[in-house]
N, C-alpha and C positions, 0 to 999 in steps of 0.2 A: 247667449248660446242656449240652443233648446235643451230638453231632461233628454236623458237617452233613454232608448226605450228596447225590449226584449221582449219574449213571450215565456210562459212556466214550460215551453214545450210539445204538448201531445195535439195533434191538429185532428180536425173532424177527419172518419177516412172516408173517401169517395165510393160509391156504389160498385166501382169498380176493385176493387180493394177487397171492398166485404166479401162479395162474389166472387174472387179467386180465392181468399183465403177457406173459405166455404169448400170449397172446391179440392182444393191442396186436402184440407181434410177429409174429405170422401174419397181422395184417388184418384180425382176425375181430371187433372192436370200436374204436371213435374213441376219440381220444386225451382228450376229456371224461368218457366214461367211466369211463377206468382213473384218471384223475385222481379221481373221485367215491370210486371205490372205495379210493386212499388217501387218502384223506381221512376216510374213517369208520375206516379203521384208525390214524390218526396220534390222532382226538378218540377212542376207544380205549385207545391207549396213554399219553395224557395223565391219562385218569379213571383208570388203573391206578396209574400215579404220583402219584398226589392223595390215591388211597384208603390208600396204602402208610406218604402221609408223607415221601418225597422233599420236600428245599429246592428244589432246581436242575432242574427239567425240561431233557427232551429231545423232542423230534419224533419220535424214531425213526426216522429217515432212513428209513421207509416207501417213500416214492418214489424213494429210488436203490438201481442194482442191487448196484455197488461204489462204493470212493472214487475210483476214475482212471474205471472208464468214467462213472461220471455227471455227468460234467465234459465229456468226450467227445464234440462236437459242441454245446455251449454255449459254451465259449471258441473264437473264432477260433485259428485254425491247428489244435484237436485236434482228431482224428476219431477215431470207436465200429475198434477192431482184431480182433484173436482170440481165442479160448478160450486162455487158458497157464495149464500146471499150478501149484499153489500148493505144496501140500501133502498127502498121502494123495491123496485122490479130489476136492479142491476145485480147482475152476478158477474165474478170473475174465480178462474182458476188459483186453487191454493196450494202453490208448489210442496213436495213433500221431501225431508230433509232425509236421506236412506243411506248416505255412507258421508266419508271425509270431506268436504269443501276442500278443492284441486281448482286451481287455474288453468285451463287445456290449452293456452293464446289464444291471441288475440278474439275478441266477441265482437264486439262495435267500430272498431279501427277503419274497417272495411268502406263501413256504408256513412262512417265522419266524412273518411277522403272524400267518396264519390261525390257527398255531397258538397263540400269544401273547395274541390275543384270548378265548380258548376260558379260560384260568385267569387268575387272581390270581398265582399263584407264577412267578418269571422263567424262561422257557424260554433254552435254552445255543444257539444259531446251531453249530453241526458243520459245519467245511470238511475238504477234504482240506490238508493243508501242501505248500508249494510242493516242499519236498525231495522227498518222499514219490512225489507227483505228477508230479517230472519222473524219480527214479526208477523206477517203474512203470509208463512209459510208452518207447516206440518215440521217438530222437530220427530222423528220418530229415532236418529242416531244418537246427539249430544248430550241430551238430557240437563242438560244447563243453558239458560239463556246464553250467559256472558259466554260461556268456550263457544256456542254459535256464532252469536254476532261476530266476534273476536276474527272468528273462521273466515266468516263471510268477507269482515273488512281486510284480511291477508287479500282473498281474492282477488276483491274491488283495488284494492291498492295494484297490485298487476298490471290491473284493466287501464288503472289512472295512468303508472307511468306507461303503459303501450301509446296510449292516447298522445301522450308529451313527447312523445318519439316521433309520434307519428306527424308533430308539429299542432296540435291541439293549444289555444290560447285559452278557451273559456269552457268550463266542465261545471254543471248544473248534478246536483246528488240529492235526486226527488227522496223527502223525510215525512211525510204526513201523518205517517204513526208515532212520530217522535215525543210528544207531549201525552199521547193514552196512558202511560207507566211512569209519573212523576218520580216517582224511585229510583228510574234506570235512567235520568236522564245524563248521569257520570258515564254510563256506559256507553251509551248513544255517543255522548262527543268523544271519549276514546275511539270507538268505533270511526267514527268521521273523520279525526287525526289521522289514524293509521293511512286512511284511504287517500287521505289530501300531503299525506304528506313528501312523496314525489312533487309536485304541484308547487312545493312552497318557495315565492322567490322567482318560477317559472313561468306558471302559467294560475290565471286566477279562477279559485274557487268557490263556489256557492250550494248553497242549501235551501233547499225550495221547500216551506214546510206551510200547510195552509188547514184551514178544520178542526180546529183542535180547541183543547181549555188551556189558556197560554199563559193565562196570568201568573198562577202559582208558580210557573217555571222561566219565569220573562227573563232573567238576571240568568239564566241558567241557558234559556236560547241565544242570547245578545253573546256569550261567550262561546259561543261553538266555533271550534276551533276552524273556517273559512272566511274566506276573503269578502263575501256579501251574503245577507239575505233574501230569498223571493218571498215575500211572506206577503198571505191574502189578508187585505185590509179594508174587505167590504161588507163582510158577514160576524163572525166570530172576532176577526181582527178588531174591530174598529175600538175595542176595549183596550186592545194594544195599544194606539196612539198616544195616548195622555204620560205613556211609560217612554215615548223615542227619544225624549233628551238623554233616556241613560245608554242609547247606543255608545259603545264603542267606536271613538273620532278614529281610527283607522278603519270602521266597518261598512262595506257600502248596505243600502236598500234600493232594492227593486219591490216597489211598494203595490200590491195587486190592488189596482183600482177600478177593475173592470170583473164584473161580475158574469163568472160563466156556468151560475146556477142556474138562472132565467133568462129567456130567449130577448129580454125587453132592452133597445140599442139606446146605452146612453149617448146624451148630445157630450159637445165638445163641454161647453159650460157645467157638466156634470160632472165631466173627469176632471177640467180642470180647478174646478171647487174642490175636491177632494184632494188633490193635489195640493193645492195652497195650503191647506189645514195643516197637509205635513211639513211643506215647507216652511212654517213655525217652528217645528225641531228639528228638523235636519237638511242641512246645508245643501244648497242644488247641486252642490263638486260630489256627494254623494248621494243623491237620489236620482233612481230610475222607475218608471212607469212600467207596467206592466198589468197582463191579465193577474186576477186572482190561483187560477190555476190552468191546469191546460183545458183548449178547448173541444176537445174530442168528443161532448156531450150536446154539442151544438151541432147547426145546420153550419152549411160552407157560406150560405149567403151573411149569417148570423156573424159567426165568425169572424168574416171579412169587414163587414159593417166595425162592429166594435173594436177590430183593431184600427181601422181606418180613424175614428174618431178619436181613440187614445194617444195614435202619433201627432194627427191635429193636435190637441191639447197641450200634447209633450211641448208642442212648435212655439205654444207660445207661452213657455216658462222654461225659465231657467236663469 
């Protein structure tokens, strides 16, 4: 049987996409329309992953700009902030924290269905993680990390069991600030319990956590409290490897073996190299393939290329 395979989530958006969003923001088109228009890009991204051979769909989080601002103004108390540099020449919105973290219903529910209707195969629900989220965001209310996060993960927990209502099997809870504060990494997985914890017994959970200094915290990642991890194991990861024996034999991996830092398409013999190494420490009944992280920083051609060679690969292990 082949690895199963998924993607981290975020897909490149189409010209079409930019262009309304663009748009929406000037005024110069209603808020149904840019919605219409992601929506032919998310059943797009769906048949792309169908045609490919993906297990686990994604949405493609089409309709968010990032993970803190598109939250930004849907949960009570966050509001849309400023441009702050990321890295190189990316910037992204840094929501700003102004009153109580409230759950107003349902956020995401909506656009799971729409998309969840459109295949046969389960689509993955992609939140931001309460850490993440209160991390990349302005507290200018709480004045305490922990009663933030804490706050945030109340929310997120809403979101979770809306999703499982709403017949949600597989919920991805993007963490990539989660190892920057070695300190708070107790906090972090309280935070992530709360939010999974609807979920548990239900429907299965994961934590996507990629870019980071992992080592000092490895024993301390392996135990967060979800059902697998997505964790990128082609850059920073790969120091990770030598530690997967001490996974946790209940824990799955979706092991990022495709690099969506640089446009350069690996062959199949590259992912699948990569692949065997881990299959050294952990068992194929719990290893899955997958990008490193999402691929929203790629071209479409790009994109599709390197997923295409990653299911290849999946096809012939397991």
């Amino acid at each position: 049987m082949a690895l199963l395979t998924t993607t981290a989530g975020w897909f490149p958006k189409p010209v079409e996409v930019r262009r309304a969003r663009w748009r929406f923001a000037e005024g110069d088109v209603e808020e149904d329309e840019l919605r219409a228009v992601e929506a032919r890009a998310t059943q797009q991204a769906l048949a792309l992953q169908l045609e490919l051979g993906l297990d686990v769909l994604v949405e493609g989080q089409l309709d968010r700009g990032d993970m803190a601002a598109f939250l930004a103004g849907k949960l009570e108390g966050l509001e849309p902030g400023g441009l702050v540099r990321c890295f190189g020449n990316r910037y992204y919105r840094k929501a700003r924290i102004v009153g109580e973290i409230a759950w107003p219903g349902p956020l995401t529910v909506g656009a799971w269905q729409a998309a969840q209707r459109q295949v046969a195969r389960p689509v993955k629900a992609v939140l931001t993680g309460p850490y993440t989220l209160m991390d990349w965001s302005f507290d200018e209310h709480y004045g305490s990390r922990e009663a933030c996060c804490l706050a945030l993960a109340e929310a997120l927990r809403q979101e979770t069991a809306a999703l499982l209502a709403a017949g949600v099997h597989e919920i991805q809870l993007d963490e990539p600030a989660i190892s920057a504060r070695p300190e708070e990494m107790a906090l972090a997985a309280e935070a992530l319990g709360r939010v999974c914890q609807p979920l548990r017994g239900k429907a299965r959970s994961w934590a996507h956590v990629c870019y980071g200094s992992w080592l000092p915290v490895v024993d301390e990642l392996f135990a967060l409290p979800v059902d697998g991890l997505l964790l990128e194991m082609t850059g920073s990861g790969r120091a990770l490897a030598e530690r997967l024996g001490d996974l946790p034999g209940d824990k799955l991996l979706a092991a990022g073996v495709v690099d969506v830092q640089n446009d350069d398409i690996e062959d199949v013999a590259t992912i699948r190299g990569r692949a065997e190494r881990l299959l050294e420490r952990v068992p194929s009944d719990r290893l899955w393939l997958a990008p490193d992280a999402g691929l929203r920083t790629l071209t479409a051609n790009v994109a599709a290329a390197k997923l295409r060679a990653l299911v290849q690969a999946a096809a012939t292990l397991g």
